[in-house]
matplotlib code that plots the C-alpha trace (Angstrom):
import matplotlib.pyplot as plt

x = [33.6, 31.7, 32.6, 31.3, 31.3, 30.8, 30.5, 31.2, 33.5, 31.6, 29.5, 27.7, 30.1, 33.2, 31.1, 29.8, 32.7, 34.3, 31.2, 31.2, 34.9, 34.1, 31.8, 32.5, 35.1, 38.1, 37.1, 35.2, 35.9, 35.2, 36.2, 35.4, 35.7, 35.8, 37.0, 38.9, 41.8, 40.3, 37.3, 35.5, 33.8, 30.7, 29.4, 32.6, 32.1, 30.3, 32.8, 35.4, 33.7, 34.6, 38.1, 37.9, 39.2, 41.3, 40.5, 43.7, 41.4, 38.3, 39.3, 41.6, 43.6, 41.6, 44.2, 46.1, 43.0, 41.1, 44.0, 44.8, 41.2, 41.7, 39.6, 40.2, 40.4, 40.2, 40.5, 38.5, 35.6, 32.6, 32.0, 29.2, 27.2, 27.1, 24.1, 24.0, 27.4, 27.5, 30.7, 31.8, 33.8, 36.6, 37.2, 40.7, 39.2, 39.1, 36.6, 35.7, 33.3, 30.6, 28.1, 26.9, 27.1, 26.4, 25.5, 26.6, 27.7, 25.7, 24.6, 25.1, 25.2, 22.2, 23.9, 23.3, 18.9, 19.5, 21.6, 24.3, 24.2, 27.4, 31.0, 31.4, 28.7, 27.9, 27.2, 29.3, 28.6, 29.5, 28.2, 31.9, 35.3, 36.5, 33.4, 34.2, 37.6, 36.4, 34.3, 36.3, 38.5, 36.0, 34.7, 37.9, 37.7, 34.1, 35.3, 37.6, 34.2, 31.1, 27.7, 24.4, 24.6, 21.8, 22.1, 19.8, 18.5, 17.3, 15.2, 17.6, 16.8, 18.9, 18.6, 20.5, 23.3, 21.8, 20.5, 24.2, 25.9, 23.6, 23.7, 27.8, 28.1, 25.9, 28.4, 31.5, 30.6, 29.6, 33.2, 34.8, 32.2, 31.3, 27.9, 26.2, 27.3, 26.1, 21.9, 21.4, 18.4, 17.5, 16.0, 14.6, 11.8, 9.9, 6.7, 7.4, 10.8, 11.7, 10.0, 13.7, 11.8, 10.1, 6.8, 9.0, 10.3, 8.3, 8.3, 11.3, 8.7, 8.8, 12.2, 14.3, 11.9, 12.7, 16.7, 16.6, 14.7, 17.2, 19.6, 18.1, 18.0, 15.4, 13.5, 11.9, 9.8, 8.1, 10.3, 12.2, 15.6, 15.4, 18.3, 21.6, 23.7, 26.7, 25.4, 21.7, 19.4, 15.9, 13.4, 10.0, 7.9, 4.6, 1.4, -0.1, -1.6, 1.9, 0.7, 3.4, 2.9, 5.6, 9.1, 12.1, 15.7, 17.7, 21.0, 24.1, 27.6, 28.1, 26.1, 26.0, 23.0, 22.3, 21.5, 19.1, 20.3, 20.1, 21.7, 25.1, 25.4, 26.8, 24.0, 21.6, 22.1, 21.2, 17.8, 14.8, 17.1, 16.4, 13.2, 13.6, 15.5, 18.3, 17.8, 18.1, 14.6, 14.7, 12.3, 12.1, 15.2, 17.2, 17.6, 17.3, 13.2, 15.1, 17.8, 18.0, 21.7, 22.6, 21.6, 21.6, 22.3, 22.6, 21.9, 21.3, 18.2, 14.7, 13.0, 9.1, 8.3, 7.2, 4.5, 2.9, 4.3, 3.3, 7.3, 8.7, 10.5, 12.7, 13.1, 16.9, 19.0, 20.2, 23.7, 21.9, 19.3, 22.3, 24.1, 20.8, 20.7, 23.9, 23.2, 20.2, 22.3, 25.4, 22.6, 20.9, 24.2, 25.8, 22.4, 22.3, 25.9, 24.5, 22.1, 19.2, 16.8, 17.4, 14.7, 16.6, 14.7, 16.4, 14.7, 15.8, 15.7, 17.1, 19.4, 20.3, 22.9, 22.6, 25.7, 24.8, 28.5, 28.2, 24.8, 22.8, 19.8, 19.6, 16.4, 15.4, 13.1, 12.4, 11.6, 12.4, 9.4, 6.0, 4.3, 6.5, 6.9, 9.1, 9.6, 11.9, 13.6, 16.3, 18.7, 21.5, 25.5, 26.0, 25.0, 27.7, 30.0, 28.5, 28.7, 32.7, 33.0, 31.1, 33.0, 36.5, 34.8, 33.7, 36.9, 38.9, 36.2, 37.5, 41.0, 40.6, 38.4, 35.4, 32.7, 30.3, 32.1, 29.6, 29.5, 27.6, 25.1, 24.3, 24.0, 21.7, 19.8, 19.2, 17.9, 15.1, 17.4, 17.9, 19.1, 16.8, 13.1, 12.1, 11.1, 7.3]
y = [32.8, 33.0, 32.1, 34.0, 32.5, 34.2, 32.9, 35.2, 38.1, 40.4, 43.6, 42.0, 39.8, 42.3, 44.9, 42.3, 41.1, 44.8, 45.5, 42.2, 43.0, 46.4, 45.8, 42.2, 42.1, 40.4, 37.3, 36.6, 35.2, 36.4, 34.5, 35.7, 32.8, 33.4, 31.7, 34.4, 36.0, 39.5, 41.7, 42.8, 45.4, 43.9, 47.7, 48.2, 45.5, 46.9, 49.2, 46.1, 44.9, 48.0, 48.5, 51.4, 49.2, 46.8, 44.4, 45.9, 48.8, 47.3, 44.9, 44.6, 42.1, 41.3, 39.1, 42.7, 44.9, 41.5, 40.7, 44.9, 44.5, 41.3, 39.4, 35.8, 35.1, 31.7, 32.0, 28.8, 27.4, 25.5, 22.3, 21.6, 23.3, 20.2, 22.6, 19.4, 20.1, 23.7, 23.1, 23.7, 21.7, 23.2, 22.9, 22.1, 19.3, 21.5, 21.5, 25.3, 25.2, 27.9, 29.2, 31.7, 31.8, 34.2, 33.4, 36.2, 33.6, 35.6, 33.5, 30.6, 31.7, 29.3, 29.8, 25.7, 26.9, 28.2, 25.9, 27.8, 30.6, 31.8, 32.5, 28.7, 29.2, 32.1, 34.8, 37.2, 38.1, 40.9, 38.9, 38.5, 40.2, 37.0, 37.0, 41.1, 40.6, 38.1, 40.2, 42.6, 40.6, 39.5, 42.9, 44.0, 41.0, 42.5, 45.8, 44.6, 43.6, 45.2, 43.8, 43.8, 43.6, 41.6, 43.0, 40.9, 39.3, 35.6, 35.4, 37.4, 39.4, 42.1, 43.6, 47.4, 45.8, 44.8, 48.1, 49.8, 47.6, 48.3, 51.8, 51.7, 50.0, 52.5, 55.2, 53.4, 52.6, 56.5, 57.4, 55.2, 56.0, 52.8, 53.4, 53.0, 50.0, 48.3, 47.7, 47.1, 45.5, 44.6, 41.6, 41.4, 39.0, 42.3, 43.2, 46.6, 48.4, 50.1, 47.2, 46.1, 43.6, 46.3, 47.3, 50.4, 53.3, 56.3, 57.1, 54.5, 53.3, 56.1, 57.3, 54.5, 54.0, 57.5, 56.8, 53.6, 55.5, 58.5, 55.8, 53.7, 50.8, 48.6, 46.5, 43.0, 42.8, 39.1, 37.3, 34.4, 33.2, 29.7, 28.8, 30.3, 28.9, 31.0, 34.1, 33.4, 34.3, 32.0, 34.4, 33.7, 36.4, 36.2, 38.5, 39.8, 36.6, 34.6, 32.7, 32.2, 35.1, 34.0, 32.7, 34.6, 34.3, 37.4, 37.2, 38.8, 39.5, 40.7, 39.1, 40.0, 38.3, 38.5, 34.8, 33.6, 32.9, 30.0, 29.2, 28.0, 24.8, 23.6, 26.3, 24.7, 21.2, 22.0, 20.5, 23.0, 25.7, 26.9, 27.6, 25.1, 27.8, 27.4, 30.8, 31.3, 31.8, 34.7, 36.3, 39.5, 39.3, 38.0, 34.5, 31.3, 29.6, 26.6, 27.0, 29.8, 30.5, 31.0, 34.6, 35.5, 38.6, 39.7, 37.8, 34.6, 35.2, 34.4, 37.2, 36.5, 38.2, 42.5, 41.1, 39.0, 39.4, 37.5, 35.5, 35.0, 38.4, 38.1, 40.8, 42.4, 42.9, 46.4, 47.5, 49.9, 47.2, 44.4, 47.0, 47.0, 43.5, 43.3, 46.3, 43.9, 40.5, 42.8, 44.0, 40.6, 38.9, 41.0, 41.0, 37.3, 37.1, 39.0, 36.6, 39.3, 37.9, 39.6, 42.7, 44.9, 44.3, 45.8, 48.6, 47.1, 50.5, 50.6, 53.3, 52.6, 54.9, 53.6, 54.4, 54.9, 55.7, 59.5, 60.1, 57.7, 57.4, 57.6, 55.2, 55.7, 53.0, 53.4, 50.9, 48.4, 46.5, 48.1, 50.1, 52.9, 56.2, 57.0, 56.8, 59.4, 58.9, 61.7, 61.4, 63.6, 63.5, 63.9, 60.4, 59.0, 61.6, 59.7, 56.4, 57.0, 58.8, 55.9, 53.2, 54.8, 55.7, 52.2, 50.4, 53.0, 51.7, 48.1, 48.7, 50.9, 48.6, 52.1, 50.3, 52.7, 55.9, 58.2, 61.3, 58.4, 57.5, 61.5, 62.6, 59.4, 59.9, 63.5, 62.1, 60.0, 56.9, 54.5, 50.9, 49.5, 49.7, 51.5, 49.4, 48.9]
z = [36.3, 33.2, 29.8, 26.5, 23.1, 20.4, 17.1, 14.1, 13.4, 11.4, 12.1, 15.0, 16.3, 16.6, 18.1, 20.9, 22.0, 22.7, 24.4, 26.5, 26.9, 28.6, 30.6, 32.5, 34.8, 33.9, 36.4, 33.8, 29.6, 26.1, 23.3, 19.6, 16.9, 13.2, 10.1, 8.6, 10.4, 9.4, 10.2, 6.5, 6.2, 3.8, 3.0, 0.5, -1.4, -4.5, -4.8, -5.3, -7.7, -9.7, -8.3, -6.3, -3.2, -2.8, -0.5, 2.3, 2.3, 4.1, 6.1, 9.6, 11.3, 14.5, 16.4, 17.6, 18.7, 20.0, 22.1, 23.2, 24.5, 26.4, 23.9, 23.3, 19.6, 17.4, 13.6, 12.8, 11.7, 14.1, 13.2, 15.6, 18.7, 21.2, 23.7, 26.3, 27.1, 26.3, 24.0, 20.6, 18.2, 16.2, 12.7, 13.8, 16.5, 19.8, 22.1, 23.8, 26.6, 26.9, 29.8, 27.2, 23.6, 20.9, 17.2, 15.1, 11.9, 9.2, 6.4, 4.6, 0.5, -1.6, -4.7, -5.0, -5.3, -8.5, -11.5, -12.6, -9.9, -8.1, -9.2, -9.7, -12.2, -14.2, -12.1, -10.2, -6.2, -4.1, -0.3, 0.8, -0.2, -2.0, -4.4, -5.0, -6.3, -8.2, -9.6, -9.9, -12.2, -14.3, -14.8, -16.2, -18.9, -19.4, -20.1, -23.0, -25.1, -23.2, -23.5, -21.6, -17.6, -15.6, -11.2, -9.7, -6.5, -6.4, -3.6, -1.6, 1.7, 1.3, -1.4, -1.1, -2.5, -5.8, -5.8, -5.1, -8.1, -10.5, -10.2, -9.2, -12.5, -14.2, -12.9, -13.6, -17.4, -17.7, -16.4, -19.2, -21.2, -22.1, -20.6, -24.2, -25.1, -22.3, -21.7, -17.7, -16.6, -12.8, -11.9, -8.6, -6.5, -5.1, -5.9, -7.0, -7.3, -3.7, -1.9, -0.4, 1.6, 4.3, 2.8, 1.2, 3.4, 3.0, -1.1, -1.6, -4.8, -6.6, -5.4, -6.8, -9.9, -10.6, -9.9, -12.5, -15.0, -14.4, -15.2, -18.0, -16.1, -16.3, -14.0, -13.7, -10.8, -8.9, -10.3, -9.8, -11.6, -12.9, -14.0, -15.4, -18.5, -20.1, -21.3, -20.6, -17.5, -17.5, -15.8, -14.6, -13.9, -11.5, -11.2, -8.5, -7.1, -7.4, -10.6, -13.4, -16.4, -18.7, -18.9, -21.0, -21.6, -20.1, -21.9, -20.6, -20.7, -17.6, -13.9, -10.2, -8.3, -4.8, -4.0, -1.3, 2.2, 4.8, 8.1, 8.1, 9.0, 12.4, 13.8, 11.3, 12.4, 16.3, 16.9, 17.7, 17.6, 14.1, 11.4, 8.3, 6.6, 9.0, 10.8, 14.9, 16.4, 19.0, 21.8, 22.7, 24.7, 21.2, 23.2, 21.7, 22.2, 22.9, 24.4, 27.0, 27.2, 23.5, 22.0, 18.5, 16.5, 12.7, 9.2, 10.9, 13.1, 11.6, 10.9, 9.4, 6.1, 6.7, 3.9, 2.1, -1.5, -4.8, -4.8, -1.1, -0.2, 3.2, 5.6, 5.6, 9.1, 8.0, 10.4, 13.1, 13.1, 13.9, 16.7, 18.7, 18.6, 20.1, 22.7, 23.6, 23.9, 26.0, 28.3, 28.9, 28.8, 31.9, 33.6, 34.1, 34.9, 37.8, 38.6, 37.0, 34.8, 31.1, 30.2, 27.4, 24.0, 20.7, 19.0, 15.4, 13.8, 10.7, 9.2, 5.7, 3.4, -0.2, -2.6, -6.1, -7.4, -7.7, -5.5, -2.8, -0.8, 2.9, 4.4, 8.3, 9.3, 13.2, 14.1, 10.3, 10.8, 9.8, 11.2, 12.1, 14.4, 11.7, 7.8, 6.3, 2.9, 1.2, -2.2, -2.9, -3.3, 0.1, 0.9, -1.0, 1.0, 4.4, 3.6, 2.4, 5.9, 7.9, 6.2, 7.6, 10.8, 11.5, 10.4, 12.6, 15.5, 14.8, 15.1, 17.9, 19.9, 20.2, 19.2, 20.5, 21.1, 23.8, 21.5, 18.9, 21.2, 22.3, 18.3, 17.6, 20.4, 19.9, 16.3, 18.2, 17.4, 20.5, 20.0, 23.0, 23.9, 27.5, 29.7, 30.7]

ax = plt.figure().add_subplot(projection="3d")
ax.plot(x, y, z, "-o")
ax.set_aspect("equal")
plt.show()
């Protein structure tokens, strides 16, 4: 009998354990562990921040469809990753033996890089439900005496949802029409604005400098934040060669920045297993270099830079890119359960729908990192309709346990959209 460990209940880890659920015999164990007792759907949270959720509207209760399934399910914390032993130490002091495990934490949030970043500083976040309402809150104090707004990324690697508040917000303030009394500038570490950390995806340069000028939003590109005091973002903006062009106060009344990430860490802490930055390093198979029976999926594997750019710019793991990850760890996973040595490697194509309040953007990268069979890049209203639809569509797959329903599989392939490489 085999045991499977997976760490991490979010958009990779639920999906891998209904998968691994399906398709191992019951002989055999999967045990999902995560540190909140609910799934979240991330995608919403920008539109928390503006109250159109609440936070009972994205999010489910995973001990009831976990269980339905026949999916063991702990709602703690890891402490450590002991790989001698193959065994995991609880928050709460158990010990869980694994034959296989599967990091699927996400990251750990740097707000501690930048003096005064984060909600315990000056700036608001949308990275987990928690920060949004926060936000949320202090976005209704904002409203009471409007000011300038500052959407940013500090070194981040995702950077659609700065992109998604800053032009929610945009939308919002024009539906309370407040949107005059309140400048909006975006700060971001890219070299140019559509970068998102992928080289740009087809005309995603002039497309969202046209949607920010549409907007009157304006932009800061290669730069970094310094620091942040009440009221007051330090700025220092780079040329082309990475050399410092000038410093400059940014003040505001209103913040949401995107901070950088880093490996959580108990995954962090496991020698040779990680880059300096904390994330997993993969091969082809998405197996740990090091250690041959731990796989890794999501936020938290180490992806190298698409380019380089004048201030460090990561690579994002956008959500089809994650779900062929975890096709490619289910495949490999059951294969050596089998005694077959793992060959499915994940496409990591990326389909991206960008809400910008009352319109959006939809981004097909196939596969995400340059170069591509396939760049293709469309605005309209109708996005915003299909990222509402998917974000009831995937919840309803959590709680239902349909992770992959078939008819999903035939429509995206019929696109030319496949989560796993041929073989050969």
């Amino acid at each position: 009998m085999a045991h499977v460990a997976i760490v991490g209940a979010g958009i990779a880890g639920v999906p891998c354990a209904y998968e691994l659920r399906k398709r191992l015999g019951h002989q055999h164990r999967v045990t999902l562990i995560g540190s909140s007792a609910y799934f979240e759907f991330t995608p919403s949270n920008p539109w928390m921040a503006v109250g159109w959720r609440q936070r009972q509207d994205t999010r489910v209760q995973l001990s009831g469809p976990l269980e339905s399934k026949g999916v063991e399910w702990i709602a703690d914390g890891v402490e450590s990753i002991d790989t001698s032993g193959r065994r995991l130490v609880l928050r709460n002091g158990r010990d869980l033996h694994y034959d296989y495990l599967v990091i699927a934490t996400g990251p750990k949030l740097a707000f501690d890089e930048v003096p005064g970043l984060g909600p315990d500083g000056f700036t608001q976040s949308v990275c987990t439900q928690e920060h949004s309402v926060e936000a949320w809150e202090k976005y209704q104090e904002f409203l009471l005496n409007p000011g300038p707004i500052v959407g940013a990324a500090a070194g981040a690697s995702c950077f659609g949802p700065a992109y998604e508040f800053a032009t929610i917000i945009d939308a919002n303030l024009r539906k309370r029409k407040l949107r005059d009394r309140v400048p909006i500038t975006f700060v971001t570490s890219e070299p140019y604005i559509g970068h998102m950390g992928l080289g740009g995806v087809g005309d995603s340069k002039g497309l969202m400098e046209s949607e920010l000028r549409q907007r009157h939003i304006k932009w800061v590109t290669n730069s970094r934040i310094t620091a942040v005091t009440d009221g007051s973002m330090a700025i220092a903006e780079h040329d082309e060669e990475g050399k410092l062009k000038k410093e400059h106060q940014l003040p505001f009344k209103y913040a949401m920045v995107l901070p950088a990430f880093k490996g959580v860490d108990a995954v962090a802490a496991v020698p040779e297993l990680c880059n300096p930055r904390g994330f997993v390093l993969i091969d082809e198979h998405q197996r740990s270099k090091k250690y041959p029976e731990i796989y890794s999926a999501g936020v938290c594997v180490a992806i190298p830079p698409v380019e380089p750019t004048p201030v460090p710019t990561g690579a994002p793991k956008t959500g089809y890119m994650i779900e062929s990850m975890v096709t490619a760890i289910c495949e490999n996973i059951v294969a050596e359960i089998a005694g077959k040595p793992p060959t499915a490697q994940a496409t990591w194509n990326a389909i991206c729908l960008a809400d910008f309040g009352d319109t959006g953007a939809a981004f097909v990268a196939l596969p995400q990192i340059p170069p591509r069979n396939v760049t293709w890049t469309k605005v309209g209203k109708w996005v915003h309709l299909a990222k509402v639809a998917f974000e009831k569509y995937f919840l309803r797959k959590v709680r239902t346990g349909s992770v992959t329903p078939i008819y999903e599989r035939y429509v995206l392939k019929a696109l030319g959209i496949v989560s796993l490489k041929k073989a050969g």
